[in-house]
Biopython code that builds the backbone (N, CA, C, O; Angstrom):
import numpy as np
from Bio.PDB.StructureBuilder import StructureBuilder

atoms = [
    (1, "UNK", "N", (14.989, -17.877, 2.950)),
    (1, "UNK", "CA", (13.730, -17.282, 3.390)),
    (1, "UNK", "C", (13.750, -15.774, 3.101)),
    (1, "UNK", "O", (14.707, -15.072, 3.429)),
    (2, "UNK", "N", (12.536, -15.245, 2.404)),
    (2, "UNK", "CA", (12.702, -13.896, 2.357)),
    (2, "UNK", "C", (12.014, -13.028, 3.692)),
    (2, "UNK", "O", (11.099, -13.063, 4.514)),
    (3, "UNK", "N", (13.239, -12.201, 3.217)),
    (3, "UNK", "CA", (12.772, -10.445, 4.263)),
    (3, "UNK", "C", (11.899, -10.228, 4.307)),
    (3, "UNK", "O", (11.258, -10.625, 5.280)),
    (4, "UNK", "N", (11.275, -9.467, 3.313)),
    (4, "UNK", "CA", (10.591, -8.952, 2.867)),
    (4, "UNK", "C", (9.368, -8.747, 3.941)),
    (4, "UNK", "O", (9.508, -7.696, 4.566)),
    (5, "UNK", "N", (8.405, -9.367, 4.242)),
    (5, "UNK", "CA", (7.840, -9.304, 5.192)),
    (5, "UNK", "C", (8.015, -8.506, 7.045)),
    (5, "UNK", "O", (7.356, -7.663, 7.654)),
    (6, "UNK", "N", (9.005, -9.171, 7.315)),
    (6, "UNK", "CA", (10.246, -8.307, 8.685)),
    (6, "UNK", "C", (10.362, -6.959, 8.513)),
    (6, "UNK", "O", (10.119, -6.144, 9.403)),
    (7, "UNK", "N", (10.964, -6.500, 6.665)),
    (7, "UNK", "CA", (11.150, -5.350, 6.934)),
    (7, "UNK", "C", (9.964, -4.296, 6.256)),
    (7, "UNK", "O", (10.048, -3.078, 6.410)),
    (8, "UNK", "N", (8.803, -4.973, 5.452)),
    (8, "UNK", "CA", (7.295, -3.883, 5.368)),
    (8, "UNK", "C", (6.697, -3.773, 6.902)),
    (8, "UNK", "O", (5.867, -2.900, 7.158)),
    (9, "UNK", "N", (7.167, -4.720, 7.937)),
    (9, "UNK", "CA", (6.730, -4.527, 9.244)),
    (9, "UNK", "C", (7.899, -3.027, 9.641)),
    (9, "UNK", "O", (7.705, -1.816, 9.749)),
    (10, "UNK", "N", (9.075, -3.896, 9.756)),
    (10, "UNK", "CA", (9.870, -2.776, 10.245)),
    (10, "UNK", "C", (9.675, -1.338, 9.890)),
    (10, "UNK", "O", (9.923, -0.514, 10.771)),
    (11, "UNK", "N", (9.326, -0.983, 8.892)),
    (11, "UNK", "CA", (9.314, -0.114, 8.002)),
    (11, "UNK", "C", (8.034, 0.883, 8.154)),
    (11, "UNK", "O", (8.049, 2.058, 7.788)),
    (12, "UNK", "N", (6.675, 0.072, 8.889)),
    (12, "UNK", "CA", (5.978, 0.701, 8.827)),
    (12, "UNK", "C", (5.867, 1.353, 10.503)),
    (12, "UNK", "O", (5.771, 2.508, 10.917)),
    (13, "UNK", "N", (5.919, 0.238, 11.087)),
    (13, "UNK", "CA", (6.517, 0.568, 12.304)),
    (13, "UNK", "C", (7.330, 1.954, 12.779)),
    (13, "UNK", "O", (7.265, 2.612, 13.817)),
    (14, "UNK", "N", (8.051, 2.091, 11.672)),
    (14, "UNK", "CA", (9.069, 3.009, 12.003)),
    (14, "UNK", "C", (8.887, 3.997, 12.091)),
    (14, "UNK", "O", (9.405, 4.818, 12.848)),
    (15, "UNK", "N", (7.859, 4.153, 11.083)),
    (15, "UNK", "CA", (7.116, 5.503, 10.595)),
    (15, "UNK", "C", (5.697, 5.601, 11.485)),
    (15, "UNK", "O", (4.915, 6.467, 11.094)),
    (16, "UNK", "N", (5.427, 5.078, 12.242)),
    (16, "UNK", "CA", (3.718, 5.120, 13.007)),
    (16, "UNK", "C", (2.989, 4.923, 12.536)),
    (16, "UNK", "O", (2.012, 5.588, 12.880)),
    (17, "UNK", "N", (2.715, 3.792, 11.246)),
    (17, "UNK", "CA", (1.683, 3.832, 10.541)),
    (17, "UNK", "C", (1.196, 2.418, 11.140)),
    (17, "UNK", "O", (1.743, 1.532, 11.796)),
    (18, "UNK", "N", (-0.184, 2.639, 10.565)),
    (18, "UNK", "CA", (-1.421, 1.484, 10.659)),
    (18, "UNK", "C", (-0.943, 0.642, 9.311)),
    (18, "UNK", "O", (-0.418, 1.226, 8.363)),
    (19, "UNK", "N", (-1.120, -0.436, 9.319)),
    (19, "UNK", "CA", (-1.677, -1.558, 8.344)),
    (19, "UNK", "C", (-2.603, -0.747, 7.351)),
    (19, "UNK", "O", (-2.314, -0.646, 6.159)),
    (20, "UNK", "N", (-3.485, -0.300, 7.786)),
    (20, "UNK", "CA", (-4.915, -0.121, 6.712)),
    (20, "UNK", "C", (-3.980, 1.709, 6.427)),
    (20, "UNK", "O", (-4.440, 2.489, 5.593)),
    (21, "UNK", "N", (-3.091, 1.963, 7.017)),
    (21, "UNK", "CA", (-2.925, 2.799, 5.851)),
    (21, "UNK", "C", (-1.713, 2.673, 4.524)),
    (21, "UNK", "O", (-1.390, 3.341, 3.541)),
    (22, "UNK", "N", (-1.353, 1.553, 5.101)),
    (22, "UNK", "CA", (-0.374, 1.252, 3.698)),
    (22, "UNK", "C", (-1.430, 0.620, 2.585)),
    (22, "UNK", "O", (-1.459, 0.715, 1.358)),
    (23, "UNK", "N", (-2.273, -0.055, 3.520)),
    (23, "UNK", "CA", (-3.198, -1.071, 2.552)),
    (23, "UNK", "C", (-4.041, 0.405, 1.298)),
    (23, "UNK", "O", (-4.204, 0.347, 0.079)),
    (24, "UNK", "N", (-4.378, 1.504, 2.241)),
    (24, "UNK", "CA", (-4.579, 2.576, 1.162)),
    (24, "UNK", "C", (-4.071, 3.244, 0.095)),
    (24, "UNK", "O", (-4.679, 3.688, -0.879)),
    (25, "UNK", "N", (-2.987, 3.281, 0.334)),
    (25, "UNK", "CA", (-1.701, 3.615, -0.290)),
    (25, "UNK", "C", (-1.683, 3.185, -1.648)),
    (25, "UNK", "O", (-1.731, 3.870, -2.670)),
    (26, "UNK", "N", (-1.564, 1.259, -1.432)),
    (26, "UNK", "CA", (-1.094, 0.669, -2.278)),
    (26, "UNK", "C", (-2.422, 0.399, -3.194)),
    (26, "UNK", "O", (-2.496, -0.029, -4.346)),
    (27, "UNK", "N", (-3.678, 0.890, -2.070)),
    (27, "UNK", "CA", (-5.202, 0.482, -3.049)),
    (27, "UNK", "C", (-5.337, -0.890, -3.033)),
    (27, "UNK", "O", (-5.608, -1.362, -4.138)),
    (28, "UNK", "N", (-5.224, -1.744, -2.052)),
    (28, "UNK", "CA", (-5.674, -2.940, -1.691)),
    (28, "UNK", "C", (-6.511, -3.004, -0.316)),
    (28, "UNK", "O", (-6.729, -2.148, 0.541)),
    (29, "UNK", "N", (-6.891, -4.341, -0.440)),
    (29, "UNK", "CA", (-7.614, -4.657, 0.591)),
    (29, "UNK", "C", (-6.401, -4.435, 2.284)),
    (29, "UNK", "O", (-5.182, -4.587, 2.360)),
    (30, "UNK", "N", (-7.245, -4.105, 3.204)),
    (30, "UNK", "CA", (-6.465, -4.565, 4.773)),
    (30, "UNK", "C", (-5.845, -5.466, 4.627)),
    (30, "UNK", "O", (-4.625, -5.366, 4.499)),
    (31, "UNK", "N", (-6.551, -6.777, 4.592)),
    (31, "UNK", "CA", (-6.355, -8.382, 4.735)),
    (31, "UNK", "C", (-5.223, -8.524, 3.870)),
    (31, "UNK", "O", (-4.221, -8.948, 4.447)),
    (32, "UNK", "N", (-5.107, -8.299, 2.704)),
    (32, "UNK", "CA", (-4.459, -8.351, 1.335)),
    (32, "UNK", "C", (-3.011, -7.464, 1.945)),
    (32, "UNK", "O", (-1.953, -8.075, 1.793)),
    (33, "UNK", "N", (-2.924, -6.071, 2.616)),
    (33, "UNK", "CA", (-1.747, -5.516, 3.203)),
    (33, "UNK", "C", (-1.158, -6.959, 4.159)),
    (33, "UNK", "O", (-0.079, -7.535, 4.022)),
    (34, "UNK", "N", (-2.247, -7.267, 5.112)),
    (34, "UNK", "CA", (-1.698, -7.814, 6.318)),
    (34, "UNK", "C", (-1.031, -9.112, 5.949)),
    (34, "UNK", "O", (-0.073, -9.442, 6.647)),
    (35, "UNK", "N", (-1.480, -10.094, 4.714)),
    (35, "UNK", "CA", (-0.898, -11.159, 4.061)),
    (35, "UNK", "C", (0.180, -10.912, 3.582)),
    (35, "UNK", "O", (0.707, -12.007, 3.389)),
    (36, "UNK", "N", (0.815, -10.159, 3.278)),
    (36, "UNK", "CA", (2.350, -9.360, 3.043)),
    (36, "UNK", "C", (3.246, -9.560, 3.873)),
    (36, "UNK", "O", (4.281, -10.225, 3.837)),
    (37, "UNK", "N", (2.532, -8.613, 5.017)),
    (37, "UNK", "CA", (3.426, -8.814, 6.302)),
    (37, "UNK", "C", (3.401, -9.902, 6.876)),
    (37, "UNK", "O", (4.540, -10.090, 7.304)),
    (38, "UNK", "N", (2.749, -10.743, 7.136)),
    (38, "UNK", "CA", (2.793, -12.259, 7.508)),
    (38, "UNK", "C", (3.556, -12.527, 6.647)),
    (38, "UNK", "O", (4.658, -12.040, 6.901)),
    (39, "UNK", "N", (3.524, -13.252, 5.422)),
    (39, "UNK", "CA", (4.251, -13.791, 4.903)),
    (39, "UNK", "C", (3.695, -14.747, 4.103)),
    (39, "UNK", "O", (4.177, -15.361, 3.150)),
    (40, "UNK", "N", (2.438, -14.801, 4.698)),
    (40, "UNK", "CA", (1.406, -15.384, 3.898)),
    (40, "UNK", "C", (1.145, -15.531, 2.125)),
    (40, "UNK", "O", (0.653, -16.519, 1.582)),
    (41, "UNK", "N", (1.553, -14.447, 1.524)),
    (41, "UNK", "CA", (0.816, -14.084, 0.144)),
    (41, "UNK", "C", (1.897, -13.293, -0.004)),
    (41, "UNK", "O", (2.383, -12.521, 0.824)),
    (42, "UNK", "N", (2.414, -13.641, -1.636)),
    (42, "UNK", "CA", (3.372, -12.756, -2.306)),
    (42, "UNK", "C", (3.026, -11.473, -2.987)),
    (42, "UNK", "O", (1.912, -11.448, -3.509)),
    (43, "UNK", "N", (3.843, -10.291, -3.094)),
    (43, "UNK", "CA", (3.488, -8.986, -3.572)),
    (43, "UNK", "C", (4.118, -9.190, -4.741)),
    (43, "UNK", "O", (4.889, -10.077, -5.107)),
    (44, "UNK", "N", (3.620, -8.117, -5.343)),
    (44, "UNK", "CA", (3.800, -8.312, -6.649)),
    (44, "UNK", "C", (4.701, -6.929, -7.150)),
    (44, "UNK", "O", (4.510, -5.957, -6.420)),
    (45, "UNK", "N", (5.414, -6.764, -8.005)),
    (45, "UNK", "CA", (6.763, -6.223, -8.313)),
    (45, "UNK", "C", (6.003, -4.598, -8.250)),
    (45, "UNK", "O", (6.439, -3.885, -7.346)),
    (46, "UNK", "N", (5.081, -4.083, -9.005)),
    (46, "UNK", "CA", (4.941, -2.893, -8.427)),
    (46, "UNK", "C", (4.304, -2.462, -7.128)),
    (46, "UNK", "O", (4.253, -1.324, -6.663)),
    (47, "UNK", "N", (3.873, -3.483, -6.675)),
    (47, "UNK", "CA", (3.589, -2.851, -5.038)),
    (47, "UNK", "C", (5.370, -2.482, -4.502)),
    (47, "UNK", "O", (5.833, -1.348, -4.379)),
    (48, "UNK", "N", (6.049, -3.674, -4.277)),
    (48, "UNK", "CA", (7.139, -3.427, -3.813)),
    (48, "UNK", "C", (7.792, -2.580, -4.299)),
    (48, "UNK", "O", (8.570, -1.989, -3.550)),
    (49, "UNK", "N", (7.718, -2.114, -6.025)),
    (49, "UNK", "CA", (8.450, -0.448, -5.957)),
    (49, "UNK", "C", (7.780, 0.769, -5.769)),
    (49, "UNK", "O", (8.297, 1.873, -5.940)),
    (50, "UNK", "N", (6.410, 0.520, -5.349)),
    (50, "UNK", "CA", (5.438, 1.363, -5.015)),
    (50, "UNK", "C", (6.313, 1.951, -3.283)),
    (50, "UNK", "O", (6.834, 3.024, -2.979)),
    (51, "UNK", "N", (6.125, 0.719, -2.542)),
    (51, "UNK", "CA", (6.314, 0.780, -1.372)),
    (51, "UNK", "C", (7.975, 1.105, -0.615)),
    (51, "UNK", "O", (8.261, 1.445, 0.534)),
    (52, "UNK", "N", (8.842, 0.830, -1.819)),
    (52, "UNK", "CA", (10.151, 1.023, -1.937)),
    (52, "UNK", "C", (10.424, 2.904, -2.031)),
    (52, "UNK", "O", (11.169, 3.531, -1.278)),
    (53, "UNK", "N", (9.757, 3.372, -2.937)),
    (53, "UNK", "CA", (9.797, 4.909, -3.319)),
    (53, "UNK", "C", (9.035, 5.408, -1.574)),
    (53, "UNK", "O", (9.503, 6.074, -0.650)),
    (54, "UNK", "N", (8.110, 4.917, -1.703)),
    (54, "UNK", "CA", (7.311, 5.590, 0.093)),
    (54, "UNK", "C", (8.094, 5.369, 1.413)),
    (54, "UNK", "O", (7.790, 6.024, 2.409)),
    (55, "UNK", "N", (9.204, 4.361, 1.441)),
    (55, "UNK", "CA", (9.862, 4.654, 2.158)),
    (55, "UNK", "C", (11.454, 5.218, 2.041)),
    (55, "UNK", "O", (12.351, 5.281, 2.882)),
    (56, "UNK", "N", (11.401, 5.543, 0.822)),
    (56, "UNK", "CA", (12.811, 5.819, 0.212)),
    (56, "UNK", "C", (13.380, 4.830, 0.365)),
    (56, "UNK", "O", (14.327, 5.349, 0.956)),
    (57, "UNK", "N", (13.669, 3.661, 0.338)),
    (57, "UNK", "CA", (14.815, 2.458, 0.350)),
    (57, "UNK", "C", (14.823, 1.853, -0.819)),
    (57, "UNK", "O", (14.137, 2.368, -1.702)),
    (58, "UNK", "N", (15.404, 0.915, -1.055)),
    (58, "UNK", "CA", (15.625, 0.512, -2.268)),
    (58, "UNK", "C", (15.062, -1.315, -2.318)),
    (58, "UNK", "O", (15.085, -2.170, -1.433)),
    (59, "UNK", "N", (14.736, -1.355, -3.313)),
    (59, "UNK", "CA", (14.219, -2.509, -3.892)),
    (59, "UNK", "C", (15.445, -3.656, -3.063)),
    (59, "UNK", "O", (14.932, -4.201, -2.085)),
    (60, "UNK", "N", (16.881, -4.058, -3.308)),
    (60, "UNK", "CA", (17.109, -4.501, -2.736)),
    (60, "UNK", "C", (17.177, -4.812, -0.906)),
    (60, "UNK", "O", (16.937, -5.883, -0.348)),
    (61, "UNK", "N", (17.500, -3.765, -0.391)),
    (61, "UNK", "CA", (16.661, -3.714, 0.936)),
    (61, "UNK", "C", (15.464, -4.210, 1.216)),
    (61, "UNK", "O", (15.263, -4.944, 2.184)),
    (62, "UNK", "N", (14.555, -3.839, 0.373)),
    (62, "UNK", "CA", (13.087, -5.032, 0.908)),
    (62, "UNK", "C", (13.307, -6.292, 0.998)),
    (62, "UNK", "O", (13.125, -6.875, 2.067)),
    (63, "UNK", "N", (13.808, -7.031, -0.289)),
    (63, "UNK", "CA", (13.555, -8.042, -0.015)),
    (63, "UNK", "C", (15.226, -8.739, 0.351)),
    (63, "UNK", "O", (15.744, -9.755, -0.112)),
    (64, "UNK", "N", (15.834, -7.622, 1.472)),
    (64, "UNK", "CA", (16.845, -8.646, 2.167)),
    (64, "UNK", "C", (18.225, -8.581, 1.385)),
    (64, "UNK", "O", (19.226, -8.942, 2.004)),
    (65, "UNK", "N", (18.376, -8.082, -0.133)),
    (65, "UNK", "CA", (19.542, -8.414, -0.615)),
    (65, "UNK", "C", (20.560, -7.703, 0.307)),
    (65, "UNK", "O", (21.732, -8.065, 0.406)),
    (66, "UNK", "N", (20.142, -6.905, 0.817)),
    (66, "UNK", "CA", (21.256, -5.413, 1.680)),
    (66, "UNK", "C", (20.642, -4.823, 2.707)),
    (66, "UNK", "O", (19.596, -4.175, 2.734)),
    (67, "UNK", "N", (21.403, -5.116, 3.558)),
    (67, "UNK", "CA", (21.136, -3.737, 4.829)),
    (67, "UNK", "C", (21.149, -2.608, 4.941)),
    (67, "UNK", "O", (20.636, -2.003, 5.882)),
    (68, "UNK", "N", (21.787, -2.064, 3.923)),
    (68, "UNK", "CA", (21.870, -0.640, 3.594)),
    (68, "UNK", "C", (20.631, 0.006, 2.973)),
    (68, "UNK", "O", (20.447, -0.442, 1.841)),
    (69, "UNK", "N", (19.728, 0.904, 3.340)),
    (69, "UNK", "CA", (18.375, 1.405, 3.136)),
    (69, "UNK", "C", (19.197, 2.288, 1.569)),
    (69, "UNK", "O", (18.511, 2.990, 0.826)),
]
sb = StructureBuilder()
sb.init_structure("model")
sb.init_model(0)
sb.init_chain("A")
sb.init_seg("    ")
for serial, (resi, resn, name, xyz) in enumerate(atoms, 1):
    if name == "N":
        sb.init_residue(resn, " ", resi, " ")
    sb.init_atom(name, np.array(xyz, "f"), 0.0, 1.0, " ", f" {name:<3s}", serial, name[0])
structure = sb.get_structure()
């Protein structure tokens, strides 16, 4: 099962952000952010290094390969 989802929650969380402002960020819809974090709907390789650089962590960390940010 992937991370990935757990930690764009964790992640945004961490930082005080809203949903609708990552969803700006990345230039998608709300709904389209919030299907991410559910787990609902897969992202696609440059959102996740989009979203990888904005929180400084690394591509493996998102999606779970490593705990190490």
């Amino acid at each position: 099962m992937t991370k990935i989802p757990e930690r764009l929650k964790e992640l945004r969380l961490d930082k005080g952000l809203k949903q609708t402002e990552l969803a700006n960020l990345l230039g998608i819809k709300e709904v389209s952010y919030q299907r991410f974090e559910y787990g609902s709907s897969g992202i696609k390789l440059d959102k996740l290094i989009q979203l990888a650089d904005f929180y400084n962590v690394s591509l493996d960390y998102l999606v779970g390969r490593t705990d190490k940010k």
